[in-house]
N, C-alpha and C positions, 0 to 999 in steps of 0.2 A: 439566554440559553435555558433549558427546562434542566440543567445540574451543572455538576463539576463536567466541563468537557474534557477531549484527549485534540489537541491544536496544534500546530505548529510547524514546524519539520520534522518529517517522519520518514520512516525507508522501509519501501515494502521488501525487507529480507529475503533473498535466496536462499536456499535448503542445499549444504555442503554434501557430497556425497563420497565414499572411499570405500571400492570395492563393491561398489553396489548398493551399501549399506549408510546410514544417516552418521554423518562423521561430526557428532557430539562436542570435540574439542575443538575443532575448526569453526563450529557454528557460533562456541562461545567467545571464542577468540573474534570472532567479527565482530561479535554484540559490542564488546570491549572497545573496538575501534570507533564504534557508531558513539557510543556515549561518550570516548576521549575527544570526537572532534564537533561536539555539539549539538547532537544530534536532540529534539526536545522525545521523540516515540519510536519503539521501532516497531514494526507490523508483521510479524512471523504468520508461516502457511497460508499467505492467500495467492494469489494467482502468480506472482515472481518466485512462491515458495514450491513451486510444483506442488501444492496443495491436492488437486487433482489426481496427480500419482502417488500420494503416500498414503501408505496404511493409517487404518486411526491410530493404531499405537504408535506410530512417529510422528501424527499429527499430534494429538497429547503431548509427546514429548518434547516437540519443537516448543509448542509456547511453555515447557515445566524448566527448558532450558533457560527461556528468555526472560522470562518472570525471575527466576531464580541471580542471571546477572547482572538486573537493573535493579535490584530488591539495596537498597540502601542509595541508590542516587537519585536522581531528579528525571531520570529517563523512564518514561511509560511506556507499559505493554498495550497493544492495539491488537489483538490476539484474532486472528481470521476463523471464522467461527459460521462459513456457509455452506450450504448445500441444497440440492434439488429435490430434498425429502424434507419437512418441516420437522419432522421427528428427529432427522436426526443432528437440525440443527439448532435444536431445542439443546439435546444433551452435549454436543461442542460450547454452545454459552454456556451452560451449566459447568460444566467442567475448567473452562477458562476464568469464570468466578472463582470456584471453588479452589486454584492452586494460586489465585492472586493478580488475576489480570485485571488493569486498570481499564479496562470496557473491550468491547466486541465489532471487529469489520464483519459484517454478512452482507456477501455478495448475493445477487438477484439470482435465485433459483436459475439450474442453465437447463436447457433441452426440453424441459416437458411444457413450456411457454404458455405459464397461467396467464388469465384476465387481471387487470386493475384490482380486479375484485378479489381475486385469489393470491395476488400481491400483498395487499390490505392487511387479509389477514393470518398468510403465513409470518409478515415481522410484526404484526399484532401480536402472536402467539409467541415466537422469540423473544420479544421484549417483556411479556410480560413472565416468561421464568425466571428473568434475571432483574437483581439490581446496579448494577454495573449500566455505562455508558453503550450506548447501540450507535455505531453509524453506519448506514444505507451504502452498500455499495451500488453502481453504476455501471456497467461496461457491456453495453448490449453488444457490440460486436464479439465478445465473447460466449453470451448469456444466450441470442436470440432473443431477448425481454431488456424492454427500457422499462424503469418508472417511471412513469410520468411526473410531470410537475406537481398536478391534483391531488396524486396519490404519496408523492413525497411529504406533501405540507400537512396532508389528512394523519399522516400517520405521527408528524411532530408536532401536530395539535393534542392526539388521541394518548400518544402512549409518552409517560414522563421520563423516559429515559432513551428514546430517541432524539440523538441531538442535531445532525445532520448528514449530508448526502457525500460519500468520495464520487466525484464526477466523472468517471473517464472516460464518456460518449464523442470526448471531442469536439463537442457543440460549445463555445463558449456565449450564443443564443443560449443552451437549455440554462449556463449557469446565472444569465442576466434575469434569466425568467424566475427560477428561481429565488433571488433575492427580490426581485423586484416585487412580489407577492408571498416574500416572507422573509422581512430583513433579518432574523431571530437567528435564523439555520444558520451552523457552520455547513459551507459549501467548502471542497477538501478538492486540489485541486490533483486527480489520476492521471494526467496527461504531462509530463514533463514540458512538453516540447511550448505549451502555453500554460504554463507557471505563475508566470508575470503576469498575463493579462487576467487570470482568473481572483491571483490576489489584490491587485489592481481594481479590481469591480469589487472588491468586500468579500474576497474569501479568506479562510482563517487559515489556511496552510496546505501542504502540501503530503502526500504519500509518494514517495519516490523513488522510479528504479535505480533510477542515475545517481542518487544519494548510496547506495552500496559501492561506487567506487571513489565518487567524491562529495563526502558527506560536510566537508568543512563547506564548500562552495553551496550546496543546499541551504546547509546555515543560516549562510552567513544573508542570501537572496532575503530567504523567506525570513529573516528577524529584522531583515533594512524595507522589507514590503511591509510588515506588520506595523511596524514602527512608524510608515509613513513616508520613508525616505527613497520613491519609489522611480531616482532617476538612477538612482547607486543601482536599487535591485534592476530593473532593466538593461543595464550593462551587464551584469553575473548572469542572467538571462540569458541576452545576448552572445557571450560567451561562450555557455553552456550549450548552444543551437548545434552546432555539429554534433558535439555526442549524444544529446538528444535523440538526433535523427539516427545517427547510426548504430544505436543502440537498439531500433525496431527495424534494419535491417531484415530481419526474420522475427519470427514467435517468440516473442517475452518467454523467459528469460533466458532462450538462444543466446543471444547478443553478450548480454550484461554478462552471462558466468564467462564467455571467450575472453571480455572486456577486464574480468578479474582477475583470469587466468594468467593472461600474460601482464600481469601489473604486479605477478606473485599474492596474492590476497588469496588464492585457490591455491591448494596444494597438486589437485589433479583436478581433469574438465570430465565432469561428470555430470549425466544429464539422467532423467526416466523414459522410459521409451514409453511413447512413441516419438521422444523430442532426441534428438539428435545435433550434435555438433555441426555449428555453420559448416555451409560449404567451403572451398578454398579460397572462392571470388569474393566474401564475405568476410572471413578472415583477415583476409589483407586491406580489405576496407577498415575494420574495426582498429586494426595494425595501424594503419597510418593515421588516422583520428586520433588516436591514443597518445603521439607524437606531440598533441598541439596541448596537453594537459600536464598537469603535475601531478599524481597522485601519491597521495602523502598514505605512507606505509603504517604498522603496526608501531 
């Protein structure tokens, strides 16, 4: 690895809302639950955080919360730190060093759909304002833009604080390629639903939505994968297959806040518009899934 990575299991945090407004105690009270039940990072403001709809000042504030309630444990900040302006996610890394975050998720510029080339060297320039850890996010079905393999490995050749790639294209092709032309990278497995197969081929961990309602069972998968013990983790896998799915039911993080709502983990189901509460056919899909799980409370 080119430093100290951020690995393991990890939960891409949802963003609490009450009244409208960024519900600060709720937010910290989950954190709380993530590092009670083993969680190794969590990942505040990126794409499960409504990242998208919030202001900078509660994008700020989300990682000043999170940094601030893992500040004496073992649990690392992965502080989501992108945007489709290099400028201005120059100054989100900047800032997420500056109040203690242990490295930087930047997702692939979305809408304006640079070249390789323009790829290159928007997280060339990111990475090199910060000294803190960079990992590449992935997820062109949201982005409009994949990185390619070429331009992954250029970049974790090039810049020393680029450590690797969150994958969430889906492809677990892109993530064989990947390793297989650059065993060094942590490959970060974004797709819940293949967890297993991606730690299984040599990935270092996971980011995970499903980890906000059941962070023990994350855990416990991704430290029996890591370990090696990888008939244990493909059962928790396995397992885990239904809510998985029915947690993309509709647009991340649709699913998951309805999923936490009714598990009491949410005080109220609040969303940004233009995202809106599942339907009612949706609902009761989530509703009966929910039945086949334990989730362990505060």
């Amino acid at each position: 690895m080119n430093q100290t990575v951020i690995i393991g299991a990890m939960t891409a945090l949802v963003t609490p809302f009450k009244s409208g407004k960024l519900d600060e105690q709720s937010y910290e009270r989950l954190i709380k639950r993530q590092i009670k039940q083993g969680i190794d990072a969590v990942s505040p403001v990126g794409t499960t955080g409504e990242s998208a709809t919030l202001t900078h000042e509660e994008h700020r504030r989300c990682i000043e919360i999170a940094v601030a309630t893992c500040k004496g444990t073992d649990v690392k900040v992965l502080a989501g730190a992108g945007s489709n302006a290099t400028h201005e996610a120059v100054e989100l890394a900047k800032f997420a060093q500056k109040c203690g975050a242990n490295g930087v998720l930047v997702v692939a510029p979305y809408y304006n759909k640079p070249s390789q080339e323009g790829l290159y060297q928007h997280y060339k320039e990111i990475a090199a304002s910060i000294d803190i850890p960079l990992l590449l996010y992935n997820v062109p079905g949201r982005t409009a833009c994949d990185i390619a393999t070429d331009t992954a490995i250029r970049l974790f050749k090039d810049c020393k604080n680029i450590y690797g790639v969150k994958e969430a294209s889906g492809s677990i092709d892109k993530c064989v390629d990947l390793l297989a032309h650059e065993a060094r990278m942590a490959v970060i497995s974004g797709d819940d639903a293949i967890n297993y197969p991606i730690l299984s081929n040599g990935g270092k961990g996971v980011i995970s939505v499903s980890a906000n309602l059941l962070p023990d069972m994350i855990a416990k998968l991704v430290h029996l994968a890591l370990n090696e013990h990888y008939k244990e983790a493909k059962a928790i896998n396995d397992e885990l297959y239904n809510i998985n799915k029915v947690l993309f039911c509709e647009s991340n993080p649709i699913p998951i806040k309805a999923a936490m709502f009714m598990s009491g983990l949410l005080q109220s189901l609040e969303y940004r518009l233009p995202l809106v509460a599942p339907s009612k056919e949706s609902m009761k899909k989530i509703e009966e899934v929910l039945k086949q799980y334990e989730v362990v409370g505060f």
